[in-house]
N, C-alpha and C positions, 0 to 999 in steps of 0.2 A: 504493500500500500504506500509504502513511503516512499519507493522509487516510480509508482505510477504519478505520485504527487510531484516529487522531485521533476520529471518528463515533461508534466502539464505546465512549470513556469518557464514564463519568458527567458529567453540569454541573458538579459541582462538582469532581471532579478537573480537569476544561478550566478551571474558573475559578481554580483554587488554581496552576496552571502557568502560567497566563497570567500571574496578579502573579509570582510568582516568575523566569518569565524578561524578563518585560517590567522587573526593575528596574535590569537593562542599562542603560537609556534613563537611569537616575540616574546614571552617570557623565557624561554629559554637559556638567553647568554645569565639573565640576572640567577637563575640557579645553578649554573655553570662557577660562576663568582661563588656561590655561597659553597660550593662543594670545596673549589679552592681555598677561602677561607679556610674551611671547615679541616683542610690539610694543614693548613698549617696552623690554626689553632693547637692539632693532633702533635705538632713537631716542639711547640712549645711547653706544649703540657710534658710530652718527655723529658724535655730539656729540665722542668721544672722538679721531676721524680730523680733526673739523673743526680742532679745536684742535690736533693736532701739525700740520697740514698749513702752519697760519699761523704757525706757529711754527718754520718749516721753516729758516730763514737759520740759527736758534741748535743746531740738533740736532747733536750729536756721535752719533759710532759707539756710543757705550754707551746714548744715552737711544733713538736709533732701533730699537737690539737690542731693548731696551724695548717701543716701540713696538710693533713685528711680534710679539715673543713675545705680548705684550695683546689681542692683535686675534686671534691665534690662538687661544686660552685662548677668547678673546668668541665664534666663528667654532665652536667644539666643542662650548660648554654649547647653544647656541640650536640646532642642529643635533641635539642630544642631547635638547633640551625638544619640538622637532619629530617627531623617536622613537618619541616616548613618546605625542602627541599621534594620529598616522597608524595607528603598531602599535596600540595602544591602541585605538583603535577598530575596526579591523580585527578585531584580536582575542576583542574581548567583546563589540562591540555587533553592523555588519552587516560582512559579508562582501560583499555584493552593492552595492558603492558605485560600481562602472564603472571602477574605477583596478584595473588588474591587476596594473600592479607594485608597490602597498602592499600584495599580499595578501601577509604574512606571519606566522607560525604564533609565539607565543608564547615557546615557547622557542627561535628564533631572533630575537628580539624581545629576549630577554634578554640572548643571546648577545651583541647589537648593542651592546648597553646597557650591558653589561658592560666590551668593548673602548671604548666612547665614554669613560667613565669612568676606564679608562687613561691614554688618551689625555691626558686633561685631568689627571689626576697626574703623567704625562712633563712637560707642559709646566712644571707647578708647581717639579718637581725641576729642570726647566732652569734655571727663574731664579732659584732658592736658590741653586742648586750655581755659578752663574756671580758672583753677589752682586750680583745685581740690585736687589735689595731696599734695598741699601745705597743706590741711588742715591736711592729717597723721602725726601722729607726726614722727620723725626720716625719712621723706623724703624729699629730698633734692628737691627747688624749680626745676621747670623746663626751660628749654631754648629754645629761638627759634630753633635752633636746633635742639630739639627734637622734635618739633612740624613739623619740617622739613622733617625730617625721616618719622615719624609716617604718615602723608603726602604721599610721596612717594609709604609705603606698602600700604596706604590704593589707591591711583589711580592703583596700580600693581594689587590689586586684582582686583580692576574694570574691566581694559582692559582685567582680565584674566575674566573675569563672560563674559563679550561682546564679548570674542576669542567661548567659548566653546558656547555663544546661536545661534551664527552664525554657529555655526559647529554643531549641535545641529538641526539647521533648516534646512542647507544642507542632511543633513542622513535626514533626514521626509521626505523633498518634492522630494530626491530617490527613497525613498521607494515609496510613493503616484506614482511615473514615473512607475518602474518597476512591481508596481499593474495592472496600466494600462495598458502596453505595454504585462504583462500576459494576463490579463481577454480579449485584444485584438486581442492576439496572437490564444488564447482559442476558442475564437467566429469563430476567418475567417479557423481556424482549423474544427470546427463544420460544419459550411458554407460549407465550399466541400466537407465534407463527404455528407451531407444532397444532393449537389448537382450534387455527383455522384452516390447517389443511385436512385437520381430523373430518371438521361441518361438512370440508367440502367433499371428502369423498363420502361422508353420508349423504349429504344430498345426493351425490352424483348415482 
């Protein structure tokens, strides 16, 4: 049906849809970028493991906490940059990529995206709220205040992850309706046709 439709329009409506959804394909360089990033994010983060590792005789329990908390922070964003790279494509460009479990819908996509960024504010507030910060050298301690702030962003993202699952679950259980209220529509459609060719061969 979609290719007798496809058939039935003008040249130039097929040529005017064709640029229009083929400019999909221009996101492409900007995920290309974030995959690059995302490598050398990867080459940093080593560099970051190499050096505490050798530096292993001198670590006390406070710069290890360090440590671990950094690697988790590093271990959230690239994971979140990865996200955005799979969803993303999935989403706007093809569907049909052979990976079934990337196929995920947009605003579950967001959803993700939303708690990732969480995430990575919990950890920030860890290592303020613990004073961690304090241990760099040339950074200035911190202050309630900032713990206040950092506070603040982090319940904004929250509300904002619990705005988009409700909205998120609103569109599903639409669609699940409007499934239904087709395949409904479908049947009682069926039904009298079946039902008037019953009359007719009784008449006949």
């Amino acid at each position: 049906m979609n290719r007798d439709l496809s058939k039935s329009k003008p040249p130039l409506v097929k040529f005017i849809e064709t640029i229009i959804f083929g400019t999909r394909w221009l996101l492409l360089p900007f995920y290309f970028i974030l995959i690059g990033a995302l490598a050398i994010y990867m080459i940093v983060d080593i560099k970051e493991f190499i050096h505490y590792a050798t530096s292993i005789g001198g670590l006390t329990k406070e710069t290890a906490t360090l440590t671990v908390i950094e690697m988790i922070d590093l271990a959230m964003i690239a994971a979140l940059c990865k996200m955005i790279v799979t969803g993303g494509y999935n989403s706007f460009i093809s569907k049909h990529h052979g990976y079934p479990d990337e196929n995920i819908g947009s605003g579950l996509l967001k959803v993700k995206m939303a708690t990732s960024l969480i995430g990575v504010t919990s950890i920030s507030l860890l290592a303020k709220s613990i004073h961690i910060a304090v241990l760099k050298p040339g950074v200035s301690p911190i202050t309630w205040d900032d713990l206040y702030k950092l506070a603040i962003i982090h319940l904004l993202f929250l509300a904002g992850a619990l705005v988009l699952s409700w909205v998120d679950y609103l569109h599903y259980k639409t669609e699940i309706e409007l499934e239904k209220n087709h395949l409904n529509g479908a049947n009682f459609e069926d039904g009298q046709a079946n039902l008037k060719n019953q009359n007719k061969k009784t008449v006949l």
